[in-house]
TITISE-598823 format. One record per residue (C-alpha): x, y, z; residue number from 1; residue in one letter. Coordinates in nm, 4 decimals. Example, Ala and Ser with C-alpha at 12.3 -4.5 7.8 and 13.67 -1.06 7.14 Angstrom:
residues 2
+----------+----------+----------+-------+------+
:       c1 :       c2 :       c3 : kevex : dofi :
+----------+----------+----------+-------+------+
:   1.2300 :  -0.4500 :   0.7800 :     1 :    a :
:   1.3670 :  -0.1060 :   0.7140 :     2 :    s :
+----------+----------+----------+-------+------+
END
This chain:
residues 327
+----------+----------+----------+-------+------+
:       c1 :       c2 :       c3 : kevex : dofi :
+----------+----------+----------+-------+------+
:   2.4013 :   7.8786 :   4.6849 :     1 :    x :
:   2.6518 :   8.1646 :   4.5771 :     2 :    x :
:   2.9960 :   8.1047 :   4.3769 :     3 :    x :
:   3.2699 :   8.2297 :   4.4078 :     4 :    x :
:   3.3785 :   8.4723 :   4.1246 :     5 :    x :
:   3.7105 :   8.6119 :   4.0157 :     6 :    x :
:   3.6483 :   8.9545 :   3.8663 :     7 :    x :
:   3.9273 :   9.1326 :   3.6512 :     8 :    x :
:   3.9102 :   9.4796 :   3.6041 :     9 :    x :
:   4.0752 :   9.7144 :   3.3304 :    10 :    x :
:   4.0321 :  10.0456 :   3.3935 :    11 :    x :
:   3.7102 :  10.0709 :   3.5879 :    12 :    x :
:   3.5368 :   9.8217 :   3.4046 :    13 :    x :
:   3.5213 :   9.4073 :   3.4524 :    14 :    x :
:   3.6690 :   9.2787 :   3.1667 :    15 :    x :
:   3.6866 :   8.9299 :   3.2434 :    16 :    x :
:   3.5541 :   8.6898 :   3.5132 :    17 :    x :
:   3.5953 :   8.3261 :   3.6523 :    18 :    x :
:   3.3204 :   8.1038 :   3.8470 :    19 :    x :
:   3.4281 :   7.8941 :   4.1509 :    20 :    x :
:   3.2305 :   7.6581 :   4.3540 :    21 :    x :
:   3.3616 :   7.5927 :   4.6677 :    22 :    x :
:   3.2614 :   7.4472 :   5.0035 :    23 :    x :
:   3.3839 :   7.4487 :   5.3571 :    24 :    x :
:   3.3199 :   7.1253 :   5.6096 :    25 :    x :
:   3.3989 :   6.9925 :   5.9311 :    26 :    x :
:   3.5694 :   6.6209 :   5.9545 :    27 :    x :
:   3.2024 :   6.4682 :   5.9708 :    28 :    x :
:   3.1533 :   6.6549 :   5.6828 :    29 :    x :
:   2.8996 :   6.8926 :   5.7674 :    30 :    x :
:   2.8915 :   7.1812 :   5.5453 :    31 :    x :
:   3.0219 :   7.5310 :   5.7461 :    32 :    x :
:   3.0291 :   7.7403 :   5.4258 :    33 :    x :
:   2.8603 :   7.6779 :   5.0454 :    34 :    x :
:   2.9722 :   7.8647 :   4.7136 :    35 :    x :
:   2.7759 :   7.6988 :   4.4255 :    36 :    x :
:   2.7573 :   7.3531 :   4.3740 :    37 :    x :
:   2.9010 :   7.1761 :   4.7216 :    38 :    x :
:   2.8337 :   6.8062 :   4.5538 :    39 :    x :
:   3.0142 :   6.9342 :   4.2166 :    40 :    x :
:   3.2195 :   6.6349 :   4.0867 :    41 :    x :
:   3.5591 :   6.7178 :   3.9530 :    42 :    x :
:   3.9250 :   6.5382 :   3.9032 :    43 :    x :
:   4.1219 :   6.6314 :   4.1395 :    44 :    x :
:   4.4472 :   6.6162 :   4.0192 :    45 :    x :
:   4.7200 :   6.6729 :   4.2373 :    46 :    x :
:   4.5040 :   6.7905 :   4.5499 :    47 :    x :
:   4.4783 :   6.3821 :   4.5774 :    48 :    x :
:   4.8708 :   6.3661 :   4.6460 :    49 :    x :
:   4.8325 :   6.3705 :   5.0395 :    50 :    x :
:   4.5977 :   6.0658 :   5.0477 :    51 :    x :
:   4.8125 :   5.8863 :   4.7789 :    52 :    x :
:   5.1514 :   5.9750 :   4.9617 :    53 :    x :
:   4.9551 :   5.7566 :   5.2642 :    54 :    x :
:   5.0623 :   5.4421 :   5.1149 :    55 :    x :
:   5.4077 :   5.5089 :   5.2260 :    56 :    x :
:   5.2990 :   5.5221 :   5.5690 :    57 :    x :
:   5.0498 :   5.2529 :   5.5998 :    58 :    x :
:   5.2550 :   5.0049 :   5.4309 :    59 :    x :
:   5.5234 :   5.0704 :   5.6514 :    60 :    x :
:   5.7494 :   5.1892 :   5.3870 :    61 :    x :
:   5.8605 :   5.5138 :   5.5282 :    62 :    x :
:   6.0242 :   5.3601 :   5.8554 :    63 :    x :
:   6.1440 :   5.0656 :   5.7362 :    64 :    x :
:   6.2949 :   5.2655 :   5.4785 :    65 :    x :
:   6.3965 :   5.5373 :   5.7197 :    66 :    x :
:   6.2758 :   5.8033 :   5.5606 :    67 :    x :
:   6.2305 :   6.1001 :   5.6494 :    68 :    x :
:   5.9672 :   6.3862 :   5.6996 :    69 :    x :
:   6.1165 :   6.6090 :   5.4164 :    70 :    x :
:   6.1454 :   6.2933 :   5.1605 :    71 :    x :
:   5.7468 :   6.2620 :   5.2674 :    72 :    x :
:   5.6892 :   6.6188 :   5.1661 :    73 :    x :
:   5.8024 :   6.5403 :   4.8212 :    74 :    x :
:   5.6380 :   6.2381 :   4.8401 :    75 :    x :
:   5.2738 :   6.4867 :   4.8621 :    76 :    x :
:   5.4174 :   6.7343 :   4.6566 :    77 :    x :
:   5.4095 :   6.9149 :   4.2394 :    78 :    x :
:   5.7297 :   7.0332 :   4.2671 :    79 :    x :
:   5.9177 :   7.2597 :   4.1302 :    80 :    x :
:   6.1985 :   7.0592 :   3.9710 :    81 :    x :
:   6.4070 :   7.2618 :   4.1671 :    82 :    x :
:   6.7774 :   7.0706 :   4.2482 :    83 :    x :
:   6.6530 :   7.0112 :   4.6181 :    84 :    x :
:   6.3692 :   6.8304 :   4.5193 :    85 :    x :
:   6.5215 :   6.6150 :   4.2747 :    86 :    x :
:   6.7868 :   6.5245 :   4.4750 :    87 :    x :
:   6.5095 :   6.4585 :   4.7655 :    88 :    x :
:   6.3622 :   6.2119 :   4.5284 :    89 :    x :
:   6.6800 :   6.0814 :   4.4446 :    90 :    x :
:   6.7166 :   6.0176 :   4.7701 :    91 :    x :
:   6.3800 :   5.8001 :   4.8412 :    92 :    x :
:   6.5228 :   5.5600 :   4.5556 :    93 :    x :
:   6.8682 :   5.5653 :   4.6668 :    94 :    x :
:   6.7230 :   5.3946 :   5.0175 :    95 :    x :
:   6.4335 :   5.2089 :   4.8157 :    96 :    x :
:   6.6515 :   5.0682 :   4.6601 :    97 :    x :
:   6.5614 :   5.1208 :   4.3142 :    98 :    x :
:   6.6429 :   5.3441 :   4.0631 :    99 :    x :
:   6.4390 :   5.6785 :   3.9037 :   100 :    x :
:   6.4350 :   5.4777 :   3.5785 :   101 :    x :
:   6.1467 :   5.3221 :   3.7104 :   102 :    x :
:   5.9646 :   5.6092 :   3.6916 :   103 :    x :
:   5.6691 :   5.6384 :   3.4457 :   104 :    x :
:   5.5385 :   5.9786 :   3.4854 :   105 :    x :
:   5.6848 :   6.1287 :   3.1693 :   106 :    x :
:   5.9073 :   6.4297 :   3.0831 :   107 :    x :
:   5.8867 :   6.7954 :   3.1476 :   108 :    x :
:   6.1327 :   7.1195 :   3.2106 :   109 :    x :
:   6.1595 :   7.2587 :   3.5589 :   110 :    x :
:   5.8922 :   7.4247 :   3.6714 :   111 :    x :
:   6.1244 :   7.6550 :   3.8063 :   112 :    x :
:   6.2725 :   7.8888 :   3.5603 :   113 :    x :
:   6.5710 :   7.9489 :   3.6490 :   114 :    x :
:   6.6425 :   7.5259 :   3.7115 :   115 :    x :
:   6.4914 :   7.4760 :   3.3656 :   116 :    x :
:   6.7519 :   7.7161 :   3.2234 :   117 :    x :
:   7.0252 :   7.5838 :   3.4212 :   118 :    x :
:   6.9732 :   7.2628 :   3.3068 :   119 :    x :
:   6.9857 :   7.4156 :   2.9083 :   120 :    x :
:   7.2774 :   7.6032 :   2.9667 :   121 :    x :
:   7.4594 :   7.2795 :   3.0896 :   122 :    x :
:   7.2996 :   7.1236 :   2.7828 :   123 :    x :
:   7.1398 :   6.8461 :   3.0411 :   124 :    x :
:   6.7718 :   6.7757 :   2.8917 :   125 :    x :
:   6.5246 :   6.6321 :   3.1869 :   126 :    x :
:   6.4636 :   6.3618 :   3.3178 :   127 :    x :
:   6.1652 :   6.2077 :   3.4298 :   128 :    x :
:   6.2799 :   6.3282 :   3.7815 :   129 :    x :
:   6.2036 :   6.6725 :   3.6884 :   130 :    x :
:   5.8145 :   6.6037 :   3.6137 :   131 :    x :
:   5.6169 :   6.7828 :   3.9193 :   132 :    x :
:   5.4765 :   6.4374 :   4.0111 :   133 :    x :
:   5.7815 :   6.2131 :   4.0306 :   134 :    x :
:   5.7798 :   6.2278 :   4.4442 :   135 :    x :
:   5.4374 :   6.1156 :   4.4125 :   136 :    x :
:   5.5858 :   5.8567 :   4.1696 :   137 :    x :
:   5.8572 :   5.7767 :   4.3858 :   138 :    x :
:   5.6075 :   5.7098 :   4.7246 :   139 :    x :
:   5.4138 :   5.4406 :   4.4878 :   140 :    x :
:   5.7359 :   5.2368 :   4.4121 :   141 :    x :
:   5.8617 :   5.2603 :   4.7426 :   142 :    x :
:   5.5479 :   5.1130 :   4.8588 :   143 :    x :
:   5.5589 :   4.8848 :   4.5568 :   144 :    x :
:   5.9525 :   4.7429 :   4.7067 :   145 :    x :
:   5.8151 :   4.7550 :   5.0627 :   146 :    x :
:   5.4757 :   4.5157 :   4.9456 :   147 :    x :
:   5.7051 :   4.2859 :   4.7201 :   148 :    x :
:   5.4758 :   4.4146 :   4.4328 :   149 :    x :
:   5.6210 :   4.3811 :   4.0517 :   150 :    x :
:   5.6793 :   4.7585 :   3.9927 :   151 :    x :
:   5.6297 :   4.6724 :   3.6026 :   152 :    x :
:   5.2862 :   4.9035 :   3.4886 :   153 :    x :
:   5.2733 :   5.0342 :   3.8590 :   154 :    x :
:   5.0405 :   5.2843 :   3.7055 :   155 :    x :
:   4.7812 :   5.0292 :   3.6329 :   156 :    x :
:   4.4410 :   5.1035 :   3.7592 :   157 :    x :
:   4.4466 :   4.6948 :   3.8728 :   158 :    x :
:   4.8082 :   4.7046 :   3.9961 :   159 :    x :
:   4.7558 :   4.6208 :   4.3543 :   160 :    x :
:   4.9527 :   4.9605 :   4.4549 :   161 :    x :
:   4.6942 :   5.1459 :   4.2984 :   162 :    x :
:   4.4758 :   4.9299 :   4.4535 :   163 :    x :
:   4.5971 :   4.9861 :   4.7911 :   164 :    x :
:   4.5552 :   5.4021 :   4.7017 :   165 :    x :
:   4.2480 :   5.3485 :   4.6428 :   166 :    x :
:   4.1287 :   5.1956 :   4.9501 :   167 :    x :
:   4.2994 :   5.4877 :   5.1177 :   168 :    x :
:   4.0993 :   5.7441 :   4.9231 :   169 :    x :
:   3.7624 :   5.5576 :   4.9377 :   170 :    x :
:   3.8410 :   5.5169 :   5.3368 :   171 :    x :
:   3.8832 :   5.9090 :   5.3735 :   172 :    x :
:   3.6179 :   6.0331 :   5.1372 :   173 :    x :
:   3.3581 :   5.7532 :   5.3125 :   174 :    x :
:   3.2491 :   5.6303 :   4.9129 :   175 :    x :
:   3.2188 :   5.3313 :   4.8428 :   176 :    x :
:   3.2906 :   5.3572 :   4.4712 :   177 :    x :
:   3.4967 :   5.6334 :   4.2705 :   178 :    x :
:   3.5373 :   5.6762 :   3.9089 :   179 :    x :
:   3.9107 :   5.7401 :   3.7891 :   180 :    x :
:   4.0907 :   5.8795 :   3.5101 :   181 :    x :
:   4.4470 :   5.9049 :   3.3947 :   182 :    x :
:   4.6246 :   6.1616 :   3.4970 :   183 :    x :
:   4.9029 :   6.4093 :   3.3629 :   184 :    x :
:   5.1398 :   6.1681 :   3.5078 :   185 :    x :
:   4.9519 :   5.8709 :   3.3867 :   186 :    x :
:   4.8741 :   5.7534 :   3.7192 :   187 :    x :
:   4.4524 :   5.7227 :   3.8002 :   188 :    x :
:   4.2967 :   6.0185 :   3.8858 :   189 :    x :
:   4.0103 :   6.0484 :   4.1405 :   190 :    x :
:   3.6770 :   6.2186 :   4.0023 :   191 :    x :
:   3.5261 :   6.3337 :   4.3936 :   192 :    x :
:   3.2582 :   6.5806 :   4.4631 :   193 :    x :
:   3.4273 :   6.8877 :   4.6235 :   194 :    x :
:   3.2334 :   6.8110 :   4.9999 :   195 :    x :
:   3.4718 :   6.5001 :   5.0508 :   196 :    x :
:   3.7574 :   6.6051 :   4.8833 :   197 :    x :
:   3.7213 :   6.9015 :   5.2071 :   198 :    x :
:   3.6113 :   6.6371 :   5.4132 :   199 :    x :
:   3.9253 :   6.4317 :   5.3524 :   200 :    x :
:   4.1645 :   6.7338 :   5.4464 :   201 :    x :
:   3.9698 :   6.8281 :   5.7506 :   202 :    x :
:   3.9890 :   6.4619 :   5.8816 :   203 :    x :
:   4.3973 :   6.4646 :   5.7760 :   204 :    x :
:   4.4517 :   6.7931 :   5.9528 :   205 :    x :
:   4.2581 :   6.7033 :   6.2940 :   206 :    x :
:   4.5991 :   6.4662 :   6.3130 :   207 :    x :
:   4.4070 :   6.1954 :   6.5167 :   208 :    x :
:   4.6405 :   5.9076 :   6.3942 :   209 :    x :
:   4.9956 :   5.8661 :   6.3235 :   210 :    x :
:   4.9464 :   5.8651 :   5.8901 :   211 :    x :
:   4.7165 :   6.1659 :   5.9639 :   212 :    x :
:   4.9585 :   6.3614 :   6.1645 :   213 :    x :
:   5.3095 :   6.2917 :   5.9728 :   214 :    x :
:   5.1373 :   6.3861 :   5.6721 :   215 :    x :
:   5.0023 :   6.7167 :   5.7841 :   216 :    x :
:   5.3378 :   6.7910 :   5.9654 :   217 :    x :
:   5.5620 :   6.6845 :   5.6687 :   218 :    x :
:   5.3906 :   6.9402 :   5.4758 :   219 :    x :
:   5.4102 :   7.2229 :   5.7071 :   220 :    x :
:   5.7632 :   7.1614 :   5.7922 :   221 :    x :
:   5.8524 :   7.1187 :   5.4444 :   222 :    x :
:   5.6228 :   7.3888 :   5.2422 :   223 :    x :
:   5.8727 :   7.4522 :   5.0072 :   224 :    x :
:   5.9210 :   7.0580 :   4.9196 :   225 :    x :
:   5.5224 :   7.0862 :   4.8883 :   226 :    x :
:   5.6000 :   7.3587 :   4.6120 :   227 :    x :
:   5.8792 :   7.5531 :   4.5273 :   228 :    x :
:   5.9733 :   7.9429 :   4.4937 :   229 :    x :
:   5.6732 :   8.1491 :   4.3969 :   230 :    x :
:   5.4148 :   7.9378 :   4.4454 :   231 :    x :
:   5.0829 :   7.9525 :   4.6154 :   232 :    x :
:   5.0735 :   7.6719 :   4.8204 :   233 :    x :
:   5.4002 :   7.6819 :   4.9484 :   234 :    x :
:   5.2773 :   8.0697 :   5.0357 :   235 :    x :
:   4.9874 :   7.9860 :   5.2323 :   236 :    x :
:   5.1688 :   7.7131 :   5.4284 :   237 :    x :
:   5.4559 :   7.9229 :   5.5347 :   238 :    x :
:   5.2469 :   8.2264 :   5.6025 :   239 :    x :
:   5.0699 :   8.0105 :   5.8794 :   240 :    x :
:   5.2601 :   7.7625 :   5.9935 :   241 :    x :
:   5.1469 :   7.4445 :   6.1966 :   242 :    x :
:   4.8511 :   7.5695 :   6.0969 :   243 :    x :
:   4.7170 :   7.4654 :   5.7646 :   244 :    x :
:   4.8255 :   7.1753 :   5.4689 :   245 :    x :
:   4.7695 :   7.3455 :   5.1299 :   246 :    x :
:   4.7909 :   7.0957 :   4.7946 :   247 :    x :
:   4.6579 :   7.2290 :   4.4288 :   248 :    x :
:   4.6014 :   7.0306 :   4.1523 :   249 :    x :
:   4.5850 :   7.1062 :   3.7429 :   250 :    x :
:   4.2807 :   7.2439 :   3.5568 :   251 :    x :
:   4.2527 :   7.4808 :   3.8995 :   252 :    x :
:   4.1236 :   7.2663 :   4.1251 :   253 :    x :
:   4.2423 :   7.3191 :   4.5507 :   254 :    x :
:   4.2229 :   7.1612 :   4.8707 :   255 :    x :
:   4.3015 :   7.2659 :   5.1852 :   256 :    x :
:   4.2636 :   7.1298 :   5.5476 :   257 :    x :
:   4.3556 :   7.4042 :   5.8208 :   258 :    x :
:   4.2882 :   7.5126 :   6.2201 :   259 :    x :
:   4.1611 :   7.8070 :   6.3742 :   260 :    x :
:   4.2528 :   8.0115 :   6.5923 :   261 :    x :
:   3.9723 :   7.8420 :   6.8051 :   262 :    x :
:   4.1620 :   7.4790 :   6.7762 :   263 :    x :
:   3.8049 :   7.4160 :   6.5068 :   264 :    x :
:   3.9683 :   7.1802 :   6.2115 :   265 :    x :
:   3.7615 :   7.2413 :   5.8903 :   266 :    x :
:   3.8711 :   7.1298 :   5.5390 :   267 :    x :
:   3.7884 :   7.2894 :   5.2201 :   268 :    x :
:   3.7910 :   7.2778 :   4.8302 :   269 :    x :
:   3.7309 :   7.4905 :   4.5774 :   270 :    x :
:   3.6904 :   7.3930 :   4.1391 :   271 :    x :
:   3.7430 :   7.7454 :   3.8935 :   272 :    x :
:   3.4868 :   7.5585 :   3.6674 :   273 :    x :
:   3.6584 :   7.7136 :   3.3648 :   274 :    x :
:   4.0059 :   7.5363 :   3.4605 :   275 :    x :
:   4.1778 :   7.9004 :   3.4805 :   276 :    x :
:   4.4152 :   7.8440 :   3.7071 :   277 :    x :
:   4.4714 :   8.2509 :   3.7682 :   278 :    x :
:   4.1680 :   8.2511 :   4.0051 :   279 :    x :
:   4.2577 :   7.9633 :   4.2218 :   280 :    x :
:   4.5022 :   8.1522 :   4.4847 :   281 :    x :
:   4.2591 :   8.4404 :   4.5494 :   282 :    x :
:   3.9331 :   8.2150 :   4.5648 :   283 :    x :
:   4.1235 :   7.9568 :   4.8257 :   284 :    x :
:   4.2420 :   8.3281 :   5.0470 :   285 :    x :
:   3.8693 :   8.4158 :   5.0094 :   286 :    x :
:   3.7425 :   8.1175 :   5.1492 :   287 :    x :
:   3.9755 :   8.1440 :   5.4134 :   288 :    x :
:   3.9132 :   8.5117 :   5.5239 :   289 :    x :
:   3.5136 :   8.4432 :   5.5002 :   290 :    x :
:   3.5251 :   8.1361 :   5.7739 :   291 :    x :
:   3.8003 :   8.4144 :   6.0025 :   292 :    x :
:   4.0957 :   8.2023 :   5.9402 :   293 :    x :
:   4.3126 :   8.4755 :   5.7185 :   294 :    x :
:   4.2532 :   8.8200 :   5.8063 :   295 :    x :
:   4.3711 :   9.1746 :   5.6719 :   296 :    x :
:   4.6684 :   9.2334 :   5.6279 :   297 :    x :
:   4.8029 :   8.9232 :   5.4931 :   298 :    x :
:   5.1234 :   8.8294 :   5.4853 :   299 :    x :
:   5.3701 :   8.9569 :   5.1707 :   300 :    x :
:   5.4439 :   8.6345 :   5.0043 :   301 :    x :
:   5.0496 :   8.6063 :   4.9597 :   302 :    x :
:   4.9487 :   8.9518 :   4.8543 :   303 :    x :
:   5.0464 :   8.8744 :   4.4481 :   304 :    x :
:   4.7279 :   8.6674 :   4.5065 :   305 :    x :
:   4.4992 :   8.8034 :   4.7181 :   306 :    x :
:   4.4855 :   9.1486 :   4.5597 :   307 :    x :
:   4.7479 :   9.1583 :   4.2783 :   308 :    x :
:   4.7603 :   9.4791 :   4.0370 :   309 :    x :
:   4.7512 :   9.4472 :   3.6926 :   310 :    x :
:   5.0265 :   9.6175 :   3.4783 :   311 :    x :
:   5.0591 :   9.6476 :   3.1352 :   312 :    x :
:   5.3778 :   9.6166 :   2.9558 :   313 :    x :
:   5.5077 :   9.9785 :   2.9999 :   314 :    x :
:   5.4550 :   9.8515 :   3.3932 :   315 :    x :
:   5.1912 :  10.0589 :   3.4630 :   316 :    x :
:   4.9381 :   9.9578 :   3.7037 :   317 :    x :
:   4.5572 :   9.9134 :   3.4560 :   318 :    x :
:   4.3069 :   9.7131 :   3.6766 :   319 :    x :
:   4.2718 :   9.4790 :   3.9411 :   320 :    x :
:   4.0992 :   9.1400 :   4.0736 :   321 :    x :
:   3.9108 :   9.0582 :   4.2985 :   322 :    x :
:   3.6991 :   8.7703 :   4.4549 :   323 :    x :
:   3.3246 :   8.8013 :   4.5463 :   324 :    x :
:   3.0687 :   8.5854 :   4.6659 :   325 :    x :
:   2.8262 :   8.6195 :   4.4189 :   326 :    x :
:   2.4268 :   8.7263 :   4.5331 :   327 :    x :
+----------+----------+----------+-------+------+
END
């Protein structure tokens, strides 16, 4: 099988290079495309956020709550820690109930610069509400309130929200057993060969039940809650909307579940095995353009991945990158 590699180029000559195995499936999980390794077990980090964001819905927690498809966005996003994403979160605990000091996921600037320097100029330092994961955060003590679980170590492997998670993920990757880590955000972490991890977005994105479809929707209406300014998911999703669900996670790992042009759902995921996370935009568009779904030319916001320049620090253009399937 052939992986997917990341070539950067200086002048004429590679300089540099990152390995990618990838696959391609259909909701029964039948492989439609193979780079490398299809079975390759990896964490998936924040690619899992979709699945774990289900709780919400299956416990019943997002209309008894009334909340609402943008506060579910957030719920499945890393965001940016840009002021309408904290305040979205704010929002889920405001009508939870609760309060963000709950929240266990630790303590990080913005994402976003120019929030992070906002924030130092006002000479606020973050919160825990500005960590990338505290929608995801927020979703598991909503669902915590709506169960009558003790939020106390919610982040417990054994706490029966994470628990109830798991299920989810075990019920839409068809194992019967997964290994899990910690996380950034010290919740568990699902170790999943890339073929379900694909599988699980292309059964999400065929939207043939309710949690299915508001999750898939939420995103798409909502990229930007997904993400934030400048980054790749958010990207893809708005350059094709109603069209495909796009979550990364750390150590360059991506998922994707999306529809084409034929009304064919397929899922995919893709691992940079060195954890560069540089690679991971162009490697997903690759994928994407091999099976038809993106084609030439793509739109703007996507073009600082798919074939960015490289420029030196005079600004002048040196080299290039580009993605191959290997021979």
């Amino acid at each position: 099988m052939k992986p997917l590699i990341t070539q950067f180029t200086r002048s004429g000559q590679v300089e540099s290079f990152h390995v990618g195995y990838g696959v391609i499936v259909d909701a029964s999980g039948e492989i439609v495309r193979a780079y490398g390794d299809t079975d390759y077990p990896t964490y998936v980090r924040s690619s899992a956020k979709p699945l774990q964001g289900m709780a919400v819905l299956r416990s019943g927690a997002y209309n008894d709550f009334k909340l609402t498809s943008a506060e579910l966005a957030v719920i499945c996003s890393s965001h940016s820690g840009e002021p309408v994403h904290t305040e979205t979160v704010s929002n889920i605990f405001s009508k939870a109930g609760v309060g963000s000091e709950l929240l266990a996921c630790g303590i990080h600037p913005p994402i976003h610069r120019e929030s992070a320097k906002a924030l130092q100029t006002a000479g606020i330092a973050p919160q825990q509400i500005h960590n990338n994961c505290s929608g995801k955060h927020s979703g598991m003590l909503t669902t915590c309130v709506q169960m009558g679980y003790d939020p106390k170590d919610y982040l417990n492997p054994d706490h029966p929200v994470q628990q109830y998670i798991y299920d989810i993920v075990k019920e839409y990757t068809s194992l019967d057993k997964i290994h899990r880590g910690v996380d950034g955000c010290s919740a568990p972490v699902f170790h999943l060969p890339l073929q379900k991890v694909a599988m699980a977005f292309a059964r999400i994105s065929r939207q043939e039940n309710q949690e299915s479809r508001q999750i898939f929707q939420a995103m798409n209406v909502h990229p930007h809650l997904v993400g934030g300014e400048g980054r790749f998911d958010t990207a893809l999703m708005e350059s094709y909307p109603d069209k495909i669900m796009s979550k990364g996670g750390a150590e360059a790992v991506s998922a994707a579940g999306f529809i084409m042009p034929d009304g064919q759902v397929y899922g995919l995921a893709v691992k940079v095995l060195d954890g560069n996370y540089r690679a991971i935009g162009q490697m997903v568009l690759k994928m994407l353009e091999d099976i038809g779904f993106a084609k030439e030319p793509l739109s703007e916001n996507l073009m600082k991945w798919w074939k960015p320049d490289l420029r030196n620090h005079a600004k002048h253009i040196i080299g290039t990158t580009k993605t191959i399937i290997s021979e």
